[in-house]
Backbone as CSV, one residue per row, in Angstrom:
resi,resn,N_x,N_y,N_z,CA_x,CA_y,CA_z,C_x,C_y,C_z
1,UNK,35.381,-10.572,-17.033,34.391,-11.042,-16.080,34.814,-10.676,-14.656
2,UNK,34.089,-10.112,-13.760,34.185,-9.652,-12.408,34.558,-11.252,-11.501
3,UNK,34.886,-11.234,-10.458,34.883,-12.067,-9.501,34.200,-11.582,-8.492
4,UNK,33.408,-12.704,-7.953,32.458,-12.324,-6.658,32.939,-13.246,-5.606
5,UNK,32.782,-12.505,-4.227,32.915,-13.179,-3.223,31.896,-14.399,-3.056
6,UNK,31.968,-15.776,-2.640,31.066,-16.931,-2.784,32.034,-17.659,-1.776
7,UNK,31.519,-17.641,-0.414,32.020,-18.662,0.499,31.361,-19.873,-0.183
8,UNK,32.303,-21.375,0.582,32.223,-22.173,0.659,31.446,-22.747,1.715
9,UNK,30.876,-22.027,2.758,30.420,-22.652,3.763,28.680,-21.882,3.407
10,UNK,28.485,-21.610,2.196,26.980,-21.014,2.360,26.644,-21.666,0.976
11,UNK,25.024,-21.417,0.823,24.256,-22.349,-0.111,23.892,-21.415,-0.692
12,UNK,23.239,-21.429,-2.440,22.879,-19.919,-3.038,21.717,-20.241,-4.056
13,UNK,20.904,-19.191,-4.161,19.677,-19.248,-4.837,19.999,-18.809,-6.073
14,UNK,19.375,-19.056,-7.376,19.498,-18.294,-8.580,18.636,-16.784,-8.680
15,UNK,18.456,-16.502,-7.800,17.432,-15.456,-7.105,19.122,-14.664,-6.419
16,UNK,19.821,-15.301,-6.278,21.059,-13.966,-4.937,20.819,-14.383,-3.542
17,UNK,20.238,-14.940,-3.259,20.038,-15.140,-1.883,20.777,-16.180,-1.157
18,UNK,21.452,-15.939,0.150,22.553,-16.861,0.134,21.735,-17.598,1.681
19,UNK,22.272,-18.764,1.875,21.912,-19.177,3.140,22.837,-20.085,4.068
20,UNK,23.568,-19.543,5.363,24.381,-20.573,6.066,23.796,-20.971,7.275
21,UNK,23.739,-22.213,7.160,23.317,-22.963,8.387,24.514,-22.712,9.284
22,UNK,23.774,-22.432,10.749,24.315,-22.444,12.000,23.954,-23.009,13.164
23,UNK,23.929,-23.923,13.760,23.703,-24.908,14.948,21.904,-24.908,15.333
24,UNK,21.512,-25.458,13.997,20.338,-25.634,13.925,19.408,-24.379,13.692
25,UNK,19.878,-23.404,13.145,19.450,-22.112,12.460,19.986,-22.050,10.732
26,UNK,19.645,-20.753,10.699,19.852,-20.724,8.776,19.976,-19.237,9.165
27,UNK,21.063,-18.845,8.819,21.642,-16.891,8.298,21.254,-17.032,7.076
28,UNK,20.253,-15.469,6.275,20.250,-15.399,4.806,20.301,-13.786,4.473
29,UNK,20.715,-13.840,3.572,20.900,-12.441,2.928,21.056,-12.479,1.625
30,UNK,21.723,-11.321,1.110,22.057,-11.402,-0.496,23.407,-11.803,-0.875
31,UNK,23.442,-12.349,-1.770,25.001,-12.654,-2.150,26.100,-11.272,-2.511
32,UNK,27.168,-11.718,-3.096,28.078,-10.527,-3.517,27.721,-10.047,-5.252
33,UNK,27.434,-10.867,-5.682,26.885,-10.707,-7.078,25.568,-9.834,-6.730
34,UNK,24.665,-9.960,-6.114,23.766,-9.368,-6.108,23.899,-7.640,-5.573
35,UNK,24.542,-7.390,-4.110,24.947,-6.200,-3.840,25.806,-5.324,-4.823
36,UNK,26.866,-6.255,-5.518,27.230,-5.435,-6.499,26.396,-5.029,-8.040
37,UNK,25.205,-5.740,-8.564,24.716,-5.399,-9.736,23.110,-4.672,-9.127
38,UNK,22.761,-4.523,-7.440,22.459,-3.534,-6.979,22.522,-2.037,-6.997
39,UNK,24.006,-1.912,-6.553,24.718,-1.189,-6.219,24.673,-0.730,-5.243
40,UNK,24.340,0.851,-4.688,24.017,1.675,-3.251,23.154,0.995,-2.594
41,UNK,22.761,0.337,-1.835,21.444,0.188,-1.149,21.157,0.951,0.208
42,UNK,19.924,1.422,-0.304,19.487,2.493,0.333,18.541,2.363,1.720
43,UNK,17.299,0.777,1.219,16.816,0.368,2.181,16.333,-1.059,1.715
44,UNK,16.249,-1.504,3.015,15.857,-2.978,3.716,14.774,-3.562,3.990
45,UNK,13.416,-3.909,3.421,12.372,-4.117,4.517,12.456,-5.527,4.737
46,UNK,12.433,-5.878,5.989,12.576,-7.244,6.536,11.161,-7.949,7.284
47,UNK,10.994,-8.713,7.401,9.813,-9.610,8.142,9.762,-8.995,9.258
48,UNK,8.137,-9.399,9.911,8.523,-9.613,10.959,8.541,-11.087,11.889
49,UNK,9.343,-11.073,13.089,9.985,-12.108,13.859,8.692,-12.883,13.905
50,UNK,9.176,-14.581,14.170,7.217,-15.048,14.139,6.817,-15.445,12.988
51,UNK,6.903,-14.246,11.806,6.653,-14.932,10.634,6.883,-16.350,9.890
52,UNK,6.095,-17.222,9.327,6.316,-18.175,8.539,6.448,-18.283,7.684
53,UNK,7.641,-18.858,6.775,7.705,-18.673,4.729,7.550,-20.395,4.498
54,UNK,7.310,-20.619,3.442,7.615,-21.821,2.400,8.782,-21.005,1.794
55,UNK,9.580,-22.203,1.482,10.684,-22.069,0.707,10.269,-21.320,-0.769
56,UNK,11.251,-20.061,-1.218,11.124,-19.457,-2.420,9.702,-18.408,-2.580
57,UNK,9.333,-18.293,-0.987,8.770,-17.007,-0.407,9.092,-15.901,-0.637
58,UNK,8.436,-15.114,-0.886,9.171,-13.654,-1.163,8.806,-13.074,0.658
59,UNK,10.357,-12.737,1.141,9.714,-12.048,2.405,10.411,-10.946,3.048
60,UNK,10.788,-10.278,2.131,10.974,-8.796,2.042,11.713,-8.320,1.034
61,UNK,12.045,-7.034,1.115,13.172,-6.385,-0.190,14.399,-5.512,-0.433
62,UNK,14.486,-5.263,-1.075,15.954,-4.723,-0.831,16.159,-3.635,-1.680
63,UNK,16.342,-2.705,-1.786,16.693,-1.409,-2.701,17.395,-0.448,-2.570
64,UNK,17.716,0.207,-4.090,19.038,0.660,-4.167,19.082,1.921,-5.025
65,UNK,20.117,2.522,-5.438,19.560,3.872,-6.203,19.582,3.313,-7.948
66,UNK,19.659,2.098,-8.013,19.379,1.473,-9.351,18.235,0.757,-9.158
67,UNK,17.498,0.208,-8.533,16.520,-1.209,-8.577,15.884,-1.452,-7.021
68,UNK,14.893,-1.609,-7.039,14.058,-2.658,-6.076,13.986,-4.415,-6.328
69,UNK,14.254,-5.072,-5.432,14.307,-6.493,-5.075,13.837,-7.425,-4.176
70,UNK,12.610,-7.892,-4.883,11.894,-8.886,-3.813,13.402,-9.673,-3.052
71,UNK,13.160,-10.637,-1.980,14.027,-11.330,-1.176,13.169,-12.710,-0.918
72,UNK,13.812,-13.693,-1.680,13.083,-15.433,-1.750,13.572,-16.200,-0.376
73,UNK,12.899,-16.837,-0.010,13.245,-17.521,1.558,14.254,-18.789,0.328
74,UNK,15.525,-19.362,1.006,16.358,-20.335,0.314,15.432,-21.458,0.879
75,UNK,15.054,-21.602,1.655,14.034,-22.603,2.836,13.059,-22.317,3.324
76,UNK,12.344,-23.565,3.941,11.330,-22.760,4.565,11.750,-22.688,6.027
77,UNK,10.790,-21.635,7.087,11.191,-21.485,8.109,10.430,-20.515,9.100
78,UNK,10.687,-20.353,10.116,9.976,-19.232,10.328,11.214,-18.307,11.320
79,UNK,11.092,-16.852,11.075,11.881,-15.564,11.544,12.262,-15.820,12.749
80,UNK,13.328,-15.706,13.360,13.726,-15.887,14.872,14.511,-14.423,14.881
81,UNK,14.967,-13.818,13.748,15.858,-12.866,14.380,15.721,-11.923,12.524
82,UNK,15.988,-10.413,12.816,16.027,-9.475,11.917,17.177,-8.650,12.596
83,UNK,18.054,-8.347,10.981,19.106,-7.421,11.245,18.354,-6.779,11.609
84,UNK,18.146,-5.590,12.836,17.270,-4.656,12.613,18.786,-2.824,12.262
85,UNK,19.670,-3.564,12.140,20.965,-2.383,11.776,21.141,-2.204,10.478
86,UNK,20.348,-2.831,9.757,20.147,-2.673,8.601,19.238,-1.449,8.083
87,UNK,18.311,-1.409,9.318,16.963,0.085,9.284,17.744,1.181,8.914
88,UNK,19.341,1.737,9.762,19.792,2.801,9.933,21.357,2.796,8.848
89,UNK,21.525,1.820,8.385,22.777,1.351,7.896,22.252,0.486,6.789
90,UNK,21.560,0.765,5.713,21.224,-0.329,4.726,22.822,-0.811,4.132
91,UNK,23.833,0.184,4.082,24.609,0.084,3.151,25.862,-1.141,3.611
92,UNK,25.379,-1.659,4.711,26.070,-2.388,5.578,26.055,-4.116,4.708
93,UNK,25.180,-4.085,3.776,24.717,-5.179,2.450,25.763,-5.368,1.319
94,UNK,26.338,-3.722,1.213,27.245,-3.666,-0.002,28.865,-3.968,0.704
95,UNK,28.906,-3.145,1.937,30.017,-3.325,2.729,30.420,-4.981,3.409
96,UNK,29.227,-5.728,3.702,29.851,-6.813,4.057,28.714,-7.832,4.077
97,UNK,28.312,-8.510,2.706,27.039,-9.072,2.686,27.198,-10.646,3.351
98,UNK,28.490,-10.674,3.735,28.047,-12.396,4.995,28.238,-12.463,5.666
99,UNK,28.775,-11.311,5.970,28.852,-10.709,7.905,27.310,-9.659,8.168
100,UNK,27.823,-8.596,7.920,26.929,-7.772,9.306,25.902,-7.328,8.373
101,UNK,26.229,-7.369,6.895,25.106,-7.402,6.225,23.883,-8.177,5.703
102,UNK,23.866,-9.653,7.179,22.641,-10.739,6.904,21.642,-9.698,7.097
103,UNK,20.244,-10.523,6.485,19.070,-9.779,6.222,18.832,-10.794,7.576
104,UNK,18.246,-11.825,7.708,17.616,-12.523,8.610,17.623,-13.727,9.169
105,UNK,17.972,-14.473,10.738,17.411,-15.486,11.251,16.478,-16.626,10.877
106,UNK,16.366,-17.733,10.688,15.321,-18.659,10.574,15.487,-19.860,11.268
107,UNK,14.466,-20.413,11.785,14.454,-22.119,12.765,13.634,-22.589,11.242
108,UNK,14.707,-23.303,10.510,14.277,-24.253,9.315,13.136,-25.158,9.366
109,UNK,11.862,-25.601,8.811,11.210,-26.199,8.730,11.986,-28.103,8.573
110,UNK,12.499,-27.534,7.413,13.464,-29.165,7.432,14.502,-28.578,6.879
111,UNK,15.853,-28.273,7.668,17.072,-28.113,6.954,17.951,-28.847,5.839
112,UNK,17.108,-30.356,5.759,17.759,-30.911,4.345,17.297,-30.107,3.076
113,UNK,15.839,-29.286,3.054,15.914,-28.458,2.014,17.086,-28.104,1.383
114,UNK,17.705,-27.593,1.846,19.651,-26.815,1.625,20.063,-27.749,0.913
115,UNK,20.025,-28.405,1.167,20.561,-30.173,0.012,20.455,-29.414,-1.723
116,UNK,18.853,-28.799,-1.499,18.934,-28.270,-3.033,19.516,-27.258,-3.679
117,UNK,19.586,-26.407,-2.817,20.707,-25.506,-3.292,21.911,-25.434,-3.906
118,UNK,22.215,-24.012,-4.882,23.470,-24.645,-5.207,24.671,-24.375,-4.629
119,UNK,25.858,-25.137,-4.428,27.080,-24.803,-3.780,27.606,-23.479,-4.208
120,UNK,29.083,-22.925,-3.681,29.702,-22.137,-4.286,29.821,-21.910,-5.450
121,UNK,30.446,-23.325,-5.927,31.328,-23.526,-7.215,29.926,-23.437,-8.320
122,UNK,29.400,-24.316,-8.051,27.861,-23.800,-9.149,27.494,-22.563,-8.952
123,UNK,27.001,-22.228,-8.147,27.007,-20.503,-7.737,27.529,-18.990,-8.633
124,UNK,28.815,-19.839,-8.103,30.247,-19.016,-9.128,29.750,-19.398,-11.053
125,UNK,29.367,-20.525,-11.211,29.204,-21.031,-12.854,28.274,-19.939,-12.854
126,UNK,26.692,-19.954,-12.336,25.809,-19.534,-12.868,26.163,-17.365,-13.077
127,UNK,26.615,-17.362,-12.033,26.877,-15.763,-12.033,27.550,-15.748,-13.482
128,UNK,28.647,-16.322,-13.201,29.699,-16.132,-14.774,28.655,-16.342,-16.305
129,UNK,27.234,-16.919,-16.484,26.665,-16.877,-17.349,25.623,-15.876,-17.603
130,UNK,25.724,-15.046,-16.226,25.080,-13.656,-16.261,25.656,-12.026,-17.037
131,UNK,26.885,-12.179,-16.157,28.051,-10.906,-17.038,27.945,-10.639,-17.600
């Protein structure tokens, strides 16, 4: 069984989608499980800023030289900010998906949503029943 990177300080979808709250914002992108059973990713399409999701929104995608991938909002919220270095550098997802490879910004509708999410350690269970 592989090991995936899974901070402790971020929340995760059964979808790959990871989300860390930051001083009344939400960073989201894809997890490490996901970039790696991706693989190359080639391109990014992201929202635009302004936009509004309900939680488990599809609001953009992600693709690779194996697969295309809708992208689920972990929350709801609306766009404050888009990697936009992701346009010229998709591969910046596989290289460092909880740093410079976030997909997008959000001002949370209600940040206790995140409450539902699952932690790392569940996170880590569910991947390991994927392998």
């Amino acid at each position: 069984m592989a090991t995936y990177n899974t901070p402790a300080d971020v929340k995760y979808l059964k979808t790959d989608e990871w989300l860390r709250l930051e001083s009344g914002e939400a960073v989201i992108g894809v997890s490490d499980y996901a970039q790696h059973a991706l693989s190359d990713v080639v391109y990014v399409e992201l929202p635009a800023v302004g936009a509004t999701f309900k939680a488990e929104a599809v609001f953009g995608s992600v693709e690779s030289v194996k697969a295309a991938s809708d992208m689920h909002m972990p929350i709801g919220g609306t766009i404050i900010a888009v990697n936009s270095e992701l346009e010229s550098t998709p591969e910046l997802v596989n290289q460092d998906p909880f740093g410079k490879g976030w997909f997008i910004r959000i001002k949370p509708t209600d940040a206790s949503e995140a409450d539902k999410l699952m932690d790392s350690a569940a996170y880590e269970k569910y991947c390991e029943g994927r392998d």
